[in-house]
C-alpha positions as CSV (number, residue, x, y, z in Angstrom):
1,X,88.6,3.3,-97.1
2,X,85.2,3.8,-95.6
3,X,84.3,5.4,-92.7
4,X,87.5,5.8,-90.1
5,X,86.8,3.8,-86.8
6,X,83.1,3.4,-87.2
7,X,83.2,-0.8,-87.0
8,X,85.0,-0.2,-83.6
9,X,82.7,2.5,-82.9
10,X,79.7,-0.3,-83.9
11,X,81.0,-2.9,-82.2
12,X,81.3,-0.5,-78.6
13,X,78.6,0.7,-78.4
14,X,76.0,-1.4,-80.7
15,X,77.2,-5.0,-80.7
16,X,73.7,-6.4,-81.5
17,X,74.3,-5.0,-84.5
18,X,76.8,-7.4,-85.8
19,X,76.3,-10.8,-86.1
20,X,79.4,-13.8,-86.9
21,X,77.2,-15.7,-89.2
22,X,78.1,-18.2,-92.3
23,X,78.1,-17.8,-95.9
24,X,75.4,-20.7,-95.8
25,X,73.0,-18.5,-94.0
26,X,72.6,-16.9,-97.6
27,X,71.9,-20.2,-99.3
28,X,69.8,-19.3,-102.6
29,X,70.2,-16.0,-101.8
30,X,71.4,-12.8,-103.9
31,X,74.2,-10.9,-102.6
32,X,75.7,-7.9,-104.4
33,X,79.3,-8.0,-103.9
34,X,81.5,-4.7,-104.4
35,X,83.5,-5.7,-107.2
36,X,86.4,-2.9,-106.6
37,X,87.2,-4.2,-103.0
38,X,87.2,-8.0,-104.1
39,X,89.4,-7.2,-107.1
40,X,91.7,-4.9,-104.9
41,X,92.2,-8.0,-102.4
42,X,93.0,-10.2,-105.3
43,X,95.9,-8.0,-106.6
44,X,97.4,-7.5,-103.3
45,X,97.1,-11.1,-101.9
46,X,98.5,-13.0,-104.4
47,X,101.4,-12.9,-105.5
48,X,104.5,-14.8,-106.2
49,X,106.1,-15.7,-103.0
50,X,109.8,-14.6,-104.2
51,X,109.5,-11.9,-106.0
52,X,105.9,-10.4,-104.5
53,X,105.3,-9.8,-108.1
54,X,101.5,-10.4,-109.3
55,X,101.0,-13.7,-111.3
56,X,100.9,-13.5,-115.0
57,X,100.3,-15.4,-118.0
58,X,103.2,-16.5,-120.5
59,X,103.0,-13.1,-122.5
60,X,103.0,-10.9,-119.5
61,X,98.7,-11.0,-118.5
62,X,98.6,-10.2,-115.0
63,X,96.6,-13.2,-113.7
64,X,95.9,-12.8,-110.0
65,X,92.7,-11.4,-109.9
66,X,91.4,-14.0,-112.6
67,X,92.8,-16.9,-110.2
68,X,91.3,-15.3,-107.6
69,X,87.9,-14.4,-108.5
70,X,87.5,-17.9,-109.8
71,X,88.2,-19.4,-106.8
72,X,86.1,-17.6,-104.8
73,X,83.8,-17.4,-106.9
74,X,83.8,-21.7,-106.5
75,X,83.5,-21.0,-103.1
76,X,81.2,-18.7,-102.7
77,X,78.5,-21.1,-105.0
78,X,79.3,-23.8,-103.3
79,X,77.5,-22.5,-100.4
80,X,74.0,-21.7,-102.1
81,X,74.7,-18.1,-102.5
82,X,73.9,-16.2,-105.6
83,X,76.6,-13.6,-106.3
84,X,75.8,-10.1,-108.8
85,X,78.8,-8.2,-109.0
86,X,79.0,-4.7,-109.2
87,X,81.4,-2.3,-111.1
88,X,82.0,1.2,-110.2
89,X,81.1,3.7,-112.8
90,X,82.9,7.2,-113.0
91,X,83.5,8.5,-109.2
92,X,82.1,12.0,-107.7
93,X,83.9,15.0,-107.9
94,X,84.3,15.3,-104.8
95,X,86.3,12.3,-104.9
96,X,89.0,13.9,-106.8
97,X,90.9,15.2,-103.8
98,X,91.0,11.6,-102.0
99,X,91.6,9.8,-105.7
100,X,94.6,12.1,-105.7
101,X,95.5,11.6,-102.1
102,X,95.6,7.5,-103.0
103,X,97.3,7.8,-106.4
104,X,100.3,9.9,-104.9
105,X,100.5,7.4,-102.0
106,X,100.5,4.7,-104.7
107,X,103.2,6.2,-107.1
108,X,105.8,6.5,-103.9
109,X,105.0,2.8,-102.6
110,X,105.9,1.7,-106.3
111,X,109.1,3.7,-106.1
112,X,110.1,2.0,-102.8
113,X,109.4,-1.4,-104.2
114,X,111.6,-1.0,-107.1
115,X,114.1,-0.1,-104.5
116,X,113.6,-3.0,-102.3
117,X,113.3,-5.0,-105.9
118,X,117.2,-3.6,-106.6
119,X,118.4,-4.7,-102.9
120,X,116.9,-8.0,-102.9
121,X,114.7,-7.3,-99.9
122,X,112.0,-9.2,-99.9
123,X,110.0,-8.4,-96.8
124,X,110.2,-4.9,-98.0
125,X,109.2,-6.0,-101.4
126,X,105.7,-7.5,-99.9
127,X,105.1,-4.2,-97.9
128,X,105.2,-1.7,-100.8
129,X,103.7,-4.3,-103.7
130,X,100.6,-4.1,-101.6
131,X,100.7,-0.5,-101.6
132,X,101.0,0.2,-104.7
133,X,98.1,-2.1,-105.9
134,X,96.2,-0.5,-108.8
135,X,92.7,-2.0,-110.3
136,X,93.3,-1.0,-114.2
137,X,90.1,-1.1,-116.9
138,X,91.5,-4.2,-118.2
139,X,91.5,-6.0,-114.6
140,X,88.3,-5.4,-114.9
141,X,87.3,-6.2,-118.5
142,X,88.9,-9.9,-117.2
143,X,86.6,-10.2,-114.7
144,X,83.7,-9.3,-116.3
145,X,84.6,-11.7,-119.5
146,X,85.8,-14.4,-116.4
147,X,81.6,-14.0,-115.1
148,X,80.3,-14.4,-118.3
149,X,81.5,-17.5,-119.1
150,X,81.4,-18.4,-115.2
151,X,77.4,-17.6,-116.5
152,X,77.4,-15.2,-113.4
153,X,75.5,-11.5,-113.7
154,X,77.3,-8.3,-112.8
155,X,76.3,-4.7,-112.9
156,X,77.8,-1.6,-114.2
157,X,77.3,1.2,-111.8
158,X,76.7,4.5,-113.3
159,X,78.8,6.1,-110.6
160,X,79.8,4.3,-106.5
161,X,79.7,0.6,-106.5
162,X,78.4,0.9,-102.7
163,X,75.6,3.2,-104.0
164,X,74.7,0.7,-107.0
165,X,74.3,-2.3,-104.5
166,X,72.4,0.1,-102.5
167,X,70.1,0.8,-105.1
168,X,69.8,-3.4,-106.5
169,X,69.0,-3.9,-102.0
170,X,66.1,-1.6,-101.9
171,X,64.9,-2.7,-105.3
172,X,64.5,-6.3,-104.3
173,X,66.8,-7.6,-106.9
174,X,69.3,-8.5,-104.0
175,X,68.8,-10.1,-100.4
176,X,72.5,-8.2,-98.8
177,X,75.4,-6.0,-99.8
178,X,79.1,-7.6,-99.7
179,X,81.9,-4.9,-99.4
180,X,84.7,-4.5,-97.0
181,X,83.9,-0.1,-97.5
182,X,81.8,0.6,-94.5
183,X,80.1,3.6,-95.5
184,X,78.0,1.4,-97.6
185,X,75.8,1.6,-94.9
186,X,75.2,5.3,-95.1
187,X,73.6,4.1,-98.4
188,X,71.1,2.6,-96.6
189,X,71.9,-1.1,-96.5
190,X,70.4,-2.7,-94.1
191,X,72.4,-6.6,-94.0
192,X,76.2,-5.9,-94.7
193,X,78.4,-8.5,-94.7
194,X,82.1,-7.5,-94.3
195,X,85.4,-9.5,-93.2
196,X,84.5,-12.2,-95.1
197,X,86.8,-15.4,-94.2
198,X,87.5,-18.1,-96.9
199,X,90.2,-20.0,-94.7
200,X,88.3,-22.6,-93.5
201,X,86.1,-25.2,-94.4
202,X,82.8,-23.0,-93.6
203,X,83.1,-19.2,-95.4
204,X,82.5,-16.9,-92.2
205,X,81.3,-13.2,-92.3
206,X,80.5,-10.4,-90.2
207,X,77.1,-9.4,-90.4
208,X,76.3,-5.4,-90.3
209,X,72.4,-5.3,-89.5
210,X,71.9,-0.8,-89.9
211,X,68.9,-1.0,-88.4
212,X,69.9,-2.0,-84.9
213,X,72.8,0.3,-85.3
214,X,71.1,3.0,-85.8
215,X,68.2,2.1,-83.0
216,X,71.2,1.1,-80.1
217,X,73.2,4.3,-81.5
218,X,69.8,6.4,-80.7
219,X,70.0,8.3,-84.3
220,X,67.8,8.3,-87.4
221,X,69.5,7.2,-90.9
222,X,70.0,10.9,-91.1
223,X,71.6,11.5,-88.3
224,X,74.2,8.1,-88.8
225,X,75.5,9.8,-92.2
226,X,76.0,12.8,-90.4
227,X,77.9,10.4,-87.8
228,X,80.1,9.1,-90.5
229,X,80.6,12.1,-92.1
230,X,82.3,13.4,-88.7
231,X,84.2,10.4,-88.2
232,X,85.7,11.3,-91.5
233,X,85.2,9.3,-95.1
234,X,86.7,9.2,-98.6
235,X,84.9,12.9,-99.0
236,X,86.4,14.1,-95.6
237,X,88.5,14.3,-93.0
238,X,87.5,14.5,-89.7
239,X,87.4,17.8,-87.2
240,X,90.5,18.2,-85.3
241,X,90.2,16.7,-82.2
242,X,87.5,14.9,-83.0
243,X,87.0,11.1,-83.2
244,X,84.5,8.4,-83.7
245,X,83.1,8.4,-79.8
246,X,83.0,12.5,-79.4
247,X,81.2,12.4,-83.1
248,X,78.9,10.3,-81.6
249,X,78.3,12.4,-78.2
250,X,78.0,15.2,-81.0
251,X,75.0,13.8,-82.7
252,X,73.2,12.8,-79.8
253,X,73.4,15.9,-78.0
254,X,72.5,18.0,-80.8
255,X,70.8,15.9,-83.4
256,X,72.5,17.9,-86.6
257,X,75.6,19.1,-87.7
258,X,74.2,22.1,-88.3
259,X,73.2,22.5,-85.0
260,X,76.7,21.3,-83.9
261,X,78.1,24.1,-86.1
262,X,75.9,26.7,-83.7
263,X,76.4,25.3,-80.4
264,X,80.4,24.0,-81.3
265,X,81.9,27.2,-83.3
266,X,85.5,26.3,-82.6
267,X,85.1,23.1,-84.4
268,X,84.7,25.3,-87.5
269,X,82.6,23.0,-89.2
270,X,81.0,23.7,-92.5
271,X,77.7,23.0,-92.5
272,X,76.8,23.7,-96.4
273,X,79.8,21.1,-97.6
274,X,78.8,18.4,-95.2
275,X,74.6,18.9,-96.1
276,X,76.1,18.7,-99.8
277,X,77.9,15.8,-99.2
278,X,75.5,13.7,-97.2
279,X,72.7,13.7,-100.2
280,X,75.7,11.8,-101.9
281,X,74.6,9.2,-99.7
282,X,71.2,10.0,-99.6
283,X,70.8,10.9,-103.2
284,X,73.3,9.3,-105.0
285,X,73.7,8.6,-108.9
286,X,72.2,5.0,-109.5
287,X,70.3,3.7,-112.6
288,X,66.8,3.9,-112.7
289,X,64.6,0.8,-113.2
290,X,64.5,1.3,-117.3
291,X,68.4,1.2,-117.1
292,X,68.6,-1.6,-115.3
293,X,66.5,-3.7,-117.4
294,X,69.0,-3.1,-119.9
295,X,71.4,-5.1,-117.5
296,X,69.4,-8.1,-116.8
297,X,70.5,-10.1,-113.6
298,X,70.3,-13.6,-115.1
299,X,72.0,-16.9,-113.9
300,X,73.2,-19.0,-116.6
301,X,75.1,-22.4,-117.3
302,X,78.9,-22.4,-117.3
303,X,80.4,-22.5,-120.8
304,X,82.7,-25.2,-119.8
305,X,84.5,-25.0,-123.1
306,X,84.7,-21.5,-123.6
307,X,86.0,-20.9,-119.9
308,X,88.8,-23.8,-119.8
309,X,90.0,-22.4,-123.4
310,X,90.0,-18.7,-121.9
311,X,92.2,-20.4,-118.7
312,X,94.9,-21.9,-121.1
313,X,95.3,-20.1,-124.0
314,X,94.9,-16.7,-122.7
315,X,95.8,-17.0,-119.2
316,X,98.1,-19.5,-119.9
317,X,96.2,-21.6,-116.9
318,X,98.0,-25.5,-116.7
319,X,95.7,-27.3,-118.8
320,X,95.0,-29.5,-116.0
321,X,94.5,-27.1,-113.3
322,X,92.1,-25.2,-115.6
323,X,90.3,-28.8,-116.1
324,X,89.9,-28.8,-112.4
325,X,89.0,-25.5,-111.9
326,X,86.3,-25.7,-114.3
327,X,85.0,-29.0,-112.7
328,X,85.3,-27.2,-109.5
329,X,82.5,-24.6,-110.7
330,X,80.2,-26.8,-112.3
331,X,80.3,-28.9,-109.1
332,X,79.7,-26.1,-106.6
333,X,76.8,-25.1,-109.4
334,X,75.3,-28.5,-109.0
335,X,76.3,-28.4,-105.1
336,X,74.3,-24.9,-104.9
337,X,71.2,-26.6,-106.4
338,X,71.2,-29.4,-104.3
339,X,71.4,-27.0,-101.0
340,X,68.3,-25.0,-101.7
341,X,66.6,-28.1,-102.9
342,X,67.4,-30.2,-98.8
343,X,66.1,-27.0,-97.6
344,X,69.1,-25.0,-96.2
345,X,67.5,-21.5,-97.0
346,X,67.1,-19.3,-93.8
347,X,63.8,-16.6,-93.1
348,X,64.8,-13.9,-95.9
349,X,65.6,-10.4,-94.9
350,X,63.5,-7.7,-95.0
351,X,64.0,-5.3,-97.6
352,X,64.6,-2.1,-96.6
């Protein structure tokens, strides 16, 4: 979900802070990309156009998000970028509430579709599939074997995706954070790229820059998690009656939410959950350096072979659509190569 109305909030009152740049701007660049959020999009997007049922293999494989990662993934190469995707490990318990919130949500959207299934209504039917969307463990086993023989790296979170790519950014190990969850920037990423467009013949992006937020906003890093955790997130809701703008007027006025609390008693806030749940942001559960050495970030060749035979036999791919495909990848492999080589790389970014 992300933080509720901060991008319009961003884009008001800090529009140097987000640039409309091109996927190319990253050429030979490393860019962890939210794998939850991708795979999500996958699922809902495509789907069979009568029946708004997800597409599946022969033996009943759901095969959306496998179609769909690969071709982005041929996309995303072709234009010199270097994509590490990142699972999410086991979420915070103070999650729960919101996981809960989603599931039941989830559970009524797939009751409505069978109902709409039963009447033959189809517009209805492409409403409530979308809702209903859930990313299983073996979605994402299919991904990660679909990298693997793509010869693409990926990292296992130990807990928030958002937090992991956080942690690979101020490492070094990546240049910018992909994810359409805007409170990945209370991690502390400083180049987010969200709204990412693969329509046309150029992949378009938003780029988030934090640290002209924060200096147009007027508010330390501190101070923009305390923002977001008043405009409301996946661990809150917001105060009644009060929005993205009047958060804002909030924190620069006071400068805390504590301070807030003392000067704004009928907004009832309480100060110990929210200081708790900001050093999820600031603190949060990532590996350390040892761990990830154990998960190398390595770039290999494409196992042509291995990934055309996955295509067909398991995925029951046409034989020669999965030829193409895989032709597809090796070219935009060769294509990425050539880029960085005629000199297409831009200044990098300064890691935060």
């Amino acid at each position: 979900m992300g933080v509720k109305g901060l991008s319009k909030l961003v884009k008001a009152k800090a529009p140097a802070g987000v640039k409309h740049v091109t996927a190319a701007s990253f050429c030979d660049r490393r860019v962890a990309i939210d794998a939850a959020t991708s795979l999500y999009a996958f699922l809902t997007a495509i789907r069979d156009t009568a029946s708004a049922e997800t597409l599946s293999s022969a033996d009943g494989k759901v095969t959306s998000h496998i179609s769909g990662c690969l071709s982005r993934v041929i996309k995303i190469l072709g234009c010199g970028v270097k994509p590490i995707f990142v699972f999410d490990g086991a979420p915070p318990a103070e999650k729960e509430e919101e996981l809960r919130r989603r599931s039941k949500l989830k559970a009524a959207a797939s009751e409505k579709f069978e109902a709409a299934k039963a009447e033959g209504d189809r517009d209805a039917m492409r409403k409530f599939a979308s809702q209903s969307v859930n990313v299983t463990e073996e979605h994402i086993a299919d991904i990660k074997r679909l990298l693997e023989l793509c010869g693409l790296p990926y990292v296992q979170a130990k807990g928030e995706a958002e937090a992991e790519c956080a942690n690979l950014f101020k490492r070094g190990l990546c240049d910018a954070v992909a994810s359409e969850d805007s409170d990945t920037l209370c991690y502390g990423v400083t180049q987010l790229c969200r709204s990412l467009d693969y329509k046309g013949k150029e992949v378009t992006m938003q780029l988030y820059l934090l640290d002209e937020i924060e200096a147009a906003l007027r508010l330390s890093h501190e101070q923009f998690v305390e923002l977001c955790l008043l405009c409301g997130c996946d661990y809150i809701s917001n105060p009644k009656r009060v929005g993205p703008l009047s958060a804002l007027k909030l924190m620069q006025q006071f400068g805390s939410i504590e301070e807030c609390a003392k000067q704004k008693p009928e907004l009832q806030l309480d100060v110990a959950k929210y200081a708790k749940l900001k050093n999820l942001f600031l603190q949060s559960d990532v590996l350390t350096e040892e761990e990830l050495q154990r998960q190398p970030i390595r770039f290999a060749e494409v196992k042509e072979a291995e990934l055309k035979s996955y295509l067909v036999d398991e995925c029951t791919f046409n034989a020669d659509r999965a030829s193409k495909l895989v032709a597809e990848l090796v070219k935009s492999r060769a294509s990425s190569k050539q880029r960085t080589l005629a000199g297409f790389t831009v200044k990098r970014c300064k890691l935060g």
